[in-house]
C-alpha positions in Angstrom: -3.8 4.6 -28.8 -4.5 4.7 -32.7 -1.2 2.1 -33.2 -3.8 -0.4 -30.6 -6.7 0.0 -32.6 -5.6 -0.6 -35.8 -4.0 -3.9 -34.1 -7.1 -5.0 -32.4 -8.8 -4.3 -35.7 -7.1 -6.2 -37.5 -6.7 -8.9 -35.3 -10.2 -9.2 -35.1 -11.0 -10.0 -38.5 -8.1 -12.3 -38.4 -9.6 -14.3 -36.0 -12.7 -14.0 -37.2 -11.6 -15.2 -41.1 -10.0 -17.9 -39.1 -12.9 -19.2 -37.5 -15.3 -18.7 -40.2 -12.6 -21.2 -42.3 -12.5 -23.8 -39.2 -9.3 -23.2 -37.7 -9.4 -25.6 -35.0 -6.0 -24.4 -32.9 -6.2 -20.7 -31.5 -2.5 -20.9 -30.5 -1.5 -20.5 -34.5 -3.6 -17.3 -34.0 -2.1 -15.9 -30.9 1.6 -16.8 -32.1 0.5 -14.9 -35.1 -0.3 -11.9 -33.0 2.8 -12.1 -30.7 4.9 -12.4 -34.0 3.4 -9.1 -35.6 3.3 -7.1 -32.7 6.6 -7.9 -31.3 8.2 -4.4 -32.1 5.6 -2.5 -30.0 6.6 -4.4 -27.0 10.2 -4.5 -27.7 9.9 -0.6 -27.6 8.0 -0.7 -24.7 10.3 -3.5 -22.9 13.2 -1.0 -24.1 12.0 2.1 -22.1 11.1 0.0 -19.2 14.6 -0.9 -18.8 15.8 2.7 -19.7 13.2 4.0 -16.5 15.3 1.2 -14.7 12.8 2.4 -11.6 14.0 0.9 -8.1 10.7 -1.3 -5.9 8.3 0.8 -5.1 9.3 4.1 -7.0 8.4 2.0 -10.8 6.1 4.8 -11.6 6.5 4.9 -15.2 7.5 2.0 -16.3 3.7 0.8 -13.9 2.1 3.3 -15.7 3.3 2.2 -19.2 1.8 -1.6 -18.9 -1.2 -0.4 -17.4 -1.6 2.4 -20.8 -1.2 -0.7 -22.7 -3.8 -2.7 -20.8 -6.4 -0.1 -21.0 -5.9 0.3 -24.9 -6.9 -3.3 -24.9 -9.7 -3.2 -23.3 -9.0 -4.3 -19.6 -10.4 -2.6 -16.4 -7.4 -1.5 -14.2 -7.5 -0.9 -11.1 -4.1 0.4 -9.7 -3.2 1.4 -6.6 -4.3 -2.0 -5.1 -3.3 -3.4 -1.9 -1.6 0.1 -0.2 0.8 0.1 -2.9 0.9 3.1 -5.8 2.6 1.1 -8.1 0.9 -2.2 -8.2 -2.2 -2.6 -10.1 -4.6 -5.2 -10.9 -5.8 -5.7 -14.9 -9.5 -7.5 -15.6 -10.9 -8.4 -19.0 -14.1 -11.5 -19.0 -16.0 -12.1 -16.2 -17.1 -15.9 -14.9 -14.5 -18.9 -14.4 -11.7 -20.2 -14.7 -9.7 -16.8 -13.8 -6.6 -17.1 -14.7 -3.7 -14.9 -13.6 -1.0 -13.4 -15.0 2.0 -11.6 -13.0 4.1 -9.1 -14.4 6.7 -7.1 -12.6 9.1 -3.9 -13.1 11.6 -3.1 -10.7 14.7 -2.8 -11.2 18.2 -3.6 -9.0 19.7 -1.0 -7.3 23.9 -0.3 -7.4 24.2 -1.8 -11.0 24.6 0.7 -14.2 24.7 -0.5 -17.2 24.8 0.9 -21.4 23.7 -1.8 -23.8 27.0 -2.7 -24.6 28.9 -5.9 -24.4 31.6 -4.4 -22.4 31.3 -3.0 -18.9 29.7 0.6 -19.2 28.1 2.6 -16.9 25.2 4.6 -18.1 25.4 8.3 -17.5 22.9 9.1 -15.4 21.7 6.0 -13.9 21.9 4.3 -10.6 20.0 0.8 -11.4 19.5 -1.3 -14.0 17.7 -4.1 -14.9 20.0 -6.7 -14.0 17.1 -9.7 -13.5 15.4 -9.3 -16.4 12.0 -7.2 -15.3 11.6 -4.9 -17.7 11.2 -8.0 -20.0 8.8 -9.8 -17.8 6.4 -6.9 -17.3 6.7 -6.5 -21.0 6.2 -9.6 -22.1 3.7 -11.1 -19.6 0.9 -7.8 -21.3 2.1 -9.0 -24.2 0.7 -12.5 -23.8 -2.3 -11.1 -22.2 -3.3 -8.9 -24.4 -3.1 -11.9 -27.2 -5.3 -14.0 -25.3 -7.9 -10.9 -24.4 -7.8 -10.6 -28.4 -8.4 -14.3 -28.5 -11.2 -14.7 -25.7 -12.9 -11.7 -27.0 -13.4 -12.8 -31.0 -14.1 -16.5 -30.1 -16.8 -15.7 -27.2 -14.9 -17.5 -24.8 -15.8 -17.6 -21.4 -14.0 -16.4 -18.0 -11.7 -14.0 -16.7 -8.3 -13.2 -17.5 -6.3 -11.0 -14.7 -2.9 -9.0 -15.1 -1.1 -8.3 -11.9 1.2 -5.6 -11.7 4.1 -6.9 -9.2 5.9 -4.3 -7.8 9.2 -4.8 -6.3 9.9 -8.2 -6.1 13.5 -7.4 -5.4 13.4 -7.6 -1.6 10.6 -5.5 -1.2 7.7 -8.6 -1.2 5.2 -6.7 -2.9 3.3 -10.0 -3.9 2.9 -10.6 0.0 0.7 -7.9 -0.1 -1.5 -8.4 -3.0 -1.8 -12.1 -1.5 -2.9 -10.9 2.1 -5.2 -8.4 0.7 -6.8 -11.1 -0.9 -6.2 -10.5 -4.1 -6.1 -13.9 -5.0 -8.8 -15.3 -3.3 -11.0 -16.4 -6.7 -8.1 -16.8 -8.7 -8.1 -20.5 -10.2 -4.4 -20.9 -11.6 -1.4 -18.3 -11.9 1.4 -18.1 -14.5 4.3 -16.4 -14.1 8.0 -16.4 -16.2 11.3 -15.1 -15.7 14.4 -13.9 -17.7 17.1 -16.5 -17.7 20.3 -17.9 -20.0 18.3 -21.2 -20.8 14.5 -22.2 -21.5 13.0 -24.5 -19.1 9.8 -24.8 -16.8 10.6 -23.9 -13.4 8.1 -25.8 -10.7 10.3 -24.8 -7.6 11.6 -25.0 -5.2 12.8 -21.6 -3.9 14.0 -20.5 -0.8 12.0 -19.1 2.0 13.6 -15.8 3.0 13.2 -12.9 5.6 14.4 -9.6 5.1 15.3 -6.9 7.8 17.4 -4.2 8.8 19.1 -3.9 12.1 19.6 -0.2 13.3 22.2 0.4 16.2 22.3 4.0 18.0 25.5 4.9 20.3 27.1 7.8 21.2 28.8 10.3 19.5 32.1 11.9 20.3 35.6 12.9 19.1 37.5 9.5 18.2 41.0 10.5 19.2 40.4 12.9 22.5 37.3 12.0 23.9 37.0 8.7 22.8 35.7 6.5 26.4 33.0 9.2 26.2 31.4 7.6 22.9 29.9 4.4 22.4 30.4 3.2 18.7 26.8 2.3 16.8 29.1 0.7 13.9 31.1 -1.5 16.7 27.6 -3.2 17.5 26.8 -3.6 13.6 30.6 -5.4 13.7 29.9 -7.0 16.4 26.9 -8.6 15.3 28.3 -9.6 11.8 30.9 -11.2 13.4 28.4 -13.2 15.7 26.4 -14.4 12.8 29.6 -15.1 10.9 30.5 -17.6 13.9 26.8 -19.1 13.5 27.4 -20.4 9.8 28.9 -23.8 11.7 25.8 -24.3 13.1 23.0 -23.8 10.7 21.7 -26.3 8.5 23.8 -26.2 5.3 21.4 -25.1 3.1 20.9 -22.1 4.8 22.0 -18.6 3.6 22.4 -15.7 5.8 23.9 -12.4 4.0 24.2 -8.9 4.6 25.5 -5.8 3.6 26.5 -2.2 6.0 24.3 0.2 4.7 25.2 3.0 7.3 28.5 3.0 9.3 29.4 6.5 9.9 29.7 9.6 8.3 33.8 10.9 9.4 37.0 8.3 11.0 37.2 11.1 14.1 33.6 10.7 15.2 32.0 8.0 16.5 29.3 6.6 14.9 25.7 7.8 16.8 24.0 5.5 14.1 24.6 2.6 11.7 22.9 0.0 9.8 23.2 -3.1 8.4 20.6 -5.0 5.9 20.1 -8.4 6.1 18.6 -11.6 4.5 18.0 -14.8 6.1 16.8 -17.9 3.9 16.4 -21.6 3.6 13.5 -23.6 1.2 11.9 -24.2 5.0 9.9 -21.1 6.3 10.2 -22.4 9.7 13.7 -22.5 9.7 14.4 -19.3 8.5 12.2 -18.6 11.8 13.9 -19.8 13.5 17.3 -18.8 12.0 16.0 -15.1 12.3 15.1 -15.7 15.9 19.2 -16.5 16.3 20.3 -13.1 14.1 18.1 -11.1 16.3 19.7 -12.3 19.3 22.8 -12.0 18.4 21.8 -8.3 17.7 20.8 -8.0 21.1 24.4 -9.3 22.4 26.3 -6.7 19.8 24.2 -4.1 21.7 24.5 -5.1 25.1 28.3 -5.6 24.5 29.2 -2.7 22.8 27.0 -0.3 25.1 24.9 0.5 22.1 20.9 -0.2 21.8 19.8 -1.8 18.5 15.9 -2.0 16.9 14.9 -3.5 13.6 12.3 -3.7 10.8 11.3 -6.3 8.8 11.5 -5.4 5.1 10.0 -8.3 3.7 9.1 -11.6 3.8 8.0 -14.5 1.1 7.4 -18.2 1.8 9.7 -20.9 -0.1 8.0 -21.6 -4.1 5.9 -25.1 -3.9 5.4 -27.1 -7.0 2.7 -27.9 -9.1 3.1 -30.8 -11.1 0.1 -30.8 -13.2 0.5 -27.4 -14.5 4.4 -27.6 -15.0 3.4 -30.4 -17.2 0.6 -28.2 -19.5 3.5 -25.7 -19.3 6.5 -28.0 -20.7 3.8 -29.0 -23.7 3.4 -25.8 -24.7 6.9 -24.3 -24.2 8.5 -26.7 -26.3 5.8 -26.6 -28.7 7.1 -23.5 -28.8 10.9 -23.8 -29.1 14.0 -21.6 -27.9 15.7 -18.5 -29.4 17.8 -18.7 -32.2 20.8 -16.5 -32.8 21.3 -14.4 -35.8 24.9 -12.8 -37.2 24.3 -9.6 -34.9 23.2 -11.6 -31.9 26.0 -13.7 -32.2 29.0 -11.0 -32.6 27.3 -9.2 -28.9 27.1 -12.7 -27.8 31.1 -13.5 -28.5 31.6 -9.9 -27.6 30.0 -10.3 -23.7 31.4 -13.7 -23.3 35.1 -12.1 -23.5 33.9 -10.6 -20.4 31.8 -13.7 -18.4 33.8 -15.8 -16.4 36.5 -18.2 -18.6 36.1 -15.6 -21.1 33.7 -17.1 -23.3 29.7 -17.4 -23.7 28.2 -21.1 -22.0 27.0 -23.0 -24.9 25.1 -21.1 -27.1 23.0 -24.0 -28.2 21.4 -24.1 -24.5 19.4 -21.6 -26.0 18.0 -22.6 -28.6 16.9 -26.2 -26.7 14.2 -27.0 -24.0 15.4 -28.4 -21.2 13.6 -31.5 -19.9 11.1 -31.1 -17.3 12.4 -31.6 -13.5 10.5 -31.6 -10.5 12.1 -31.8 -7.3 9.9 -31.1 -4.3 13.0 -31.6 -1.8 15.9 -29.5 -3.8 18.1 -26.6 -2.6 16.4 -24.3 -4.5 18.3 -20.7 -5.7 17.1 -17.6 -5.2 14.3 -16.4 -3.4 10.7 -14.9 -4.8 7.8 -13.3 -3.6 5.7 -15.9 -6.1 6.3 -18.1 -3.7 3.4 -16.8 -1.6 1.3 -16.3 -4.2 2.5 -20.4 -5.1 0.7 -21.7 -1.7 -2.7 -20.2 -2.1 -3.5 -20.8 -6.2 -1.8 -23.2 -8.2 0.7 -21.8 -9.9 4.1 -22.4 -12.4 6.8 -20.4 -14.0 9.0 -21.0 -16.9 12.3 -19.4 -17.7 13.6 -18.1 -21.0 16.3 -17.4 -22.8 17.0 -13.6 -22.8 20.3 -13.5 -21.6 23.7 -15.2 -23.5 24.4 -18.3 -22.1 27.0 -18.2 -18.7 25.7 -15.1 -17.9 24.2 -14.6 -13.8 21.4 -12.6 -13.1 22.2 -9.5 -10.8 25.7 -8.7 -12.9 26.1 -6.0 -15.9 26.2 -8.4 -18.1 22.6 -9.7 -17.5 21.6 -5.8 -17.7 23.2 -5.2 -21.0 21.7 -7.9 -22.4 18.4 -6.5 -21.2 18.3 -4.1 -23.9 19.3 -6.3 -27.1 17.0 -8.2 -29.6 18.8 -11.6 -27.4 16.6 -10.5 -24.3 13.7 -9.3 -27.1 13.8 -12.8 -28.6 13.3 -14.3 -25.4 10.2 -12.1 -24.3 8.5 -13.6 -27.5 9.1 -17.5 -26.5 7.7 -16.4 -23.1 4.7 -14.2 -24.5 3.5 -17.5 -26.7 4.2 -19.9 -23.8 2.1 -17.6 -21.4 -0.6 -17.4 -23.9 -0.6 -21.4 -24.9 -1.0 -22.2 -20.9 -3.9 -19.6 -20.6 -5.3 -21.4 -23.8 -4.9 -24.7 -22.6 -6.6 -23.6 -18.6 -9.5 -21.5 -20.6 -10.4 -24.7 -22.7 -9.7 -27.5 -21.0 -11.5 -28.1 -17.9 -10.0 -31.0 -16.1 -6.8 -29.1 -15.8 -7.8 -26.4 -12.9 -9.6 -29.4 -9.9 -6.4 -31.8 -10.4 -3.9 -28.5 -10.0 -5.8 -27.3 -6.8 -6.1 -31.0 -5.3 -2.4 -31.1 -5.9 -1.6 -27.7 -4.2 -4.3 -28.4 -1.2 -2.1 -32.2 -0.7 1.3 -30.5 -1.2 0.5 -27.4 1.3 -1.8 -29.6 3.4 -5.5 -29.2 4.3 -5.1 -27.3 7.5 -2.9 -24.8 5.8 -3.5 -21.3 6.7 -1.4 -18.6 5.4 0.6 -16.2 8.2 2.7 -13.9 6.0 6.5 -14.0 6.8 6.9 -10.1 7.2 3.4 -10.0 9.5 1.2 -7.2 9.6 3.9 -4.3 8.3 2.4 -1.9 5.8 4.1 -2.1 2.2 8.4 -1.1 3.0 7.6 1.9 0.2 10.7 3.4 1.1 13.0 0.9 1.2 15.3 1.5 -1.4 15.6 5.2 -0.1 
């Protein structure tokens, strides 16, 4: 608490000698900040990604961000929408409001040391393989910066810190969007680890998540076998259905799964098994529809197999839709601030990890020091899927990647977790911090920004848009990663 005081003390007067000389540009202020406080967050981005806490269960490392926030003279609220670990962060009051997400889970089934070789950390079960730690990090580290700015130059409006529990499969934005969380919030900004720096408009892929439960029979597998009916023979039975179905989808689509439960001995017959699975496509009403076909053939694997089957949807999130006008503020001000540069050190772990990427070398390691051009395309494949992507269709909203990770390296692998806890992943926090902070500048102090953002989101999403949550009326999955 002390080490945030004599920050914010001395911020002040820096801004205030600053205006009192006529600085005109309050980024060179905020970058000044971000620069000189970049240790603190680096420790705190550090033991974020030591807690490597799985969705839902991110108890200290929610905690942490929210300590921070406080410091700075935010009102939390945590505990919003149903959800212990998500909180909401307030400093200003009036318009614009601007949001900022942050999240914190980590991925289950990866350990990791911060090494450059493959190393399990004693102890540990997940790791921050996508780069969260960093985000949560670095997104109160940009909002704390422009707090320190809105609060020495008088400006007006509100500035909002989400805390965005797991996002890996768990959906927790869904739930901060249908408790209306969002409802007055004028523009969102968001950012992501990543091997390059670029602004990321969309698209995403839609994507419903749910896990199929079969219940049979138990009995001995070798003497009494006709007397059992085998739970895991429906989960087979069903995988093998939906493999068949991969001709006839659109080939966009992704349907993937993984056998969560299928038995406890080989001489018993399986009474229960489980398999996990996610259906996507950039359309939402496709993966409906796709659903609607790998819950029938559930259905058949129980019917055929003598088995009975149920399932629960774990989550749910809506396709990311673009918004031009903001990626545009948000390509300005991300080149304006520039990529990472490598230093002696960063490039020995970087040669070191690329023995150990695919071809057995690093990508270029120039991609990231550049900006990528700006690319907006409505109609593409898209990757991965988010839960930003609800948050996308009711406030205009845009992301950018950065550079935290050595180039050629995929999220979800040990390689993207070790990273995760070098000054690589650090460096890239900081170009995301200052970016963050420039776009909340640029929506604070320019007003024509916000109307032409929103009458691009109401035209993209269309004017009788109401939103229906993919994963309906569930309660938050709080124990899905049990």
């Amino acid at each position: 608490m002390r080490l945030f005081s004599r920050i914010q003390i001395g911020l002040f007067i820096f801004l205030a000698a600053a205006r009192v000389c006529g600085a005109g540009d309050p980024k060179v202020g905020i970058a000044a900040e971000i620069d000189r406080n970049r240790g603190t967050y680096s420790e705190i981005m550090r033991k974020i990604w030591e807690y490597a806490e799985v969705g839902y269960q991110e108890h200290k490392s929610s905690a942490l961000l929210q300590e921070q926030l406080r410091a700075a003279g935010f009102a939390v609220e945590a505990g919003v929408a149903g959800i212990p670990t998500a909180f909401v962060a307030t400093y200003g009051v009036g318009q614009p409001v601007i949001g900022i997400l942050a999240e914190y889970d980590a991925l289950p089934g990866i350990s990791q040391d911060a090494t450059p070789e493959r190393k399990e950390r004693p102890g540990s079960k997940a790791a921050h393989a996508c780069g969260h730690h960093a985000f949560g990090a670095g997104s109160v580290e940009a909002a704390i910066a422009v707090r320190n700015w809105m609060h020495a130059s008088g400006q007006k409006g509100t500035l909002r810190v989400y805390g965005c529990p797991a996002e890996e499969g768990g959906s927790g934005k869904v739930y901060l969007v249908r408790a209306g969380l969002f409802n007055e919030v004028d523009a969102v900004l968001h950012w992501h680890a990543s091997d390059r720096n670029v602004v990321n408009p969309g698209p995403s892929k839609a994507n419903i998540s749910v896990k199929f439960r079969f219940h049979g029979i138990a009995s001995h597998a070798s003497s009494s076998p006709d007397r059992g009916r085998s739970a895991l023979d429906g989960v087979e039975a069903m995988n093998a259905m939906v493999n068949l179905m991969r001709e006839h989808v659109p080939q966009d689509a992704r349907i993937h799964y993984v056998i969560t439960r299928g038995g406890e001995a080989p001489n018993v017959v399986p009474a229960f098994a489980e398999v996990y699975y996610y259906v996507r496509h950039r359309d939402r009403e496709i993966v409906r529809a796709l659903f609607d076909r790998v819950t029938n053939a559930a259905r058949g694997a129980a019917l055929g197999t003598g088995t009975t089957v149920d399932w629960e949807i774990i989550g749910g999130v809506y396709n990311l839709l673009p918004n031009e006008t903001l990626a545009r503020v948000a390509q300005v001000n991300l080149e304006r601030v520039g990529g990472v540069d490598y230093d002696a050190q960063d490039l020995l772990f970087a040669e070191a990890l690329g023995r150990n990427l695919p071809g057995g070398k690093p990508g270029a390691l120039e991609l990231a020091r550049k900006v990528l051009p700006l690319r907006i395309d409505p109609d593409g494949e898209g990757g991965g899927s988010t839960d930003v992507g609800d948050v996308s269709y009711v406030v205009p909203t845009i992301g950018i990647r950065t550079a935290t990770w050595v180039p050629g390296t995929a999220s979800h692998s040990w390689q993207a977790a070790a990273c995760g806890a070098t000054e690589i992943c650090a460096k890239g926090r900081v170009v995301a911090a200052k970016t963050l902070a420039f776009n909340a500048v640029d929506l604070f102090t320019r007003p024509e920004i916000i109307p032409k953002a929103k009458s691009e989101l109401i035209e993209r999403r269309g004017a009788d848009f109401k939103y229906e949550p993919l994963l309906g009326n569930r309660e938050p999955a709080l124990n899905y990663r049990d």
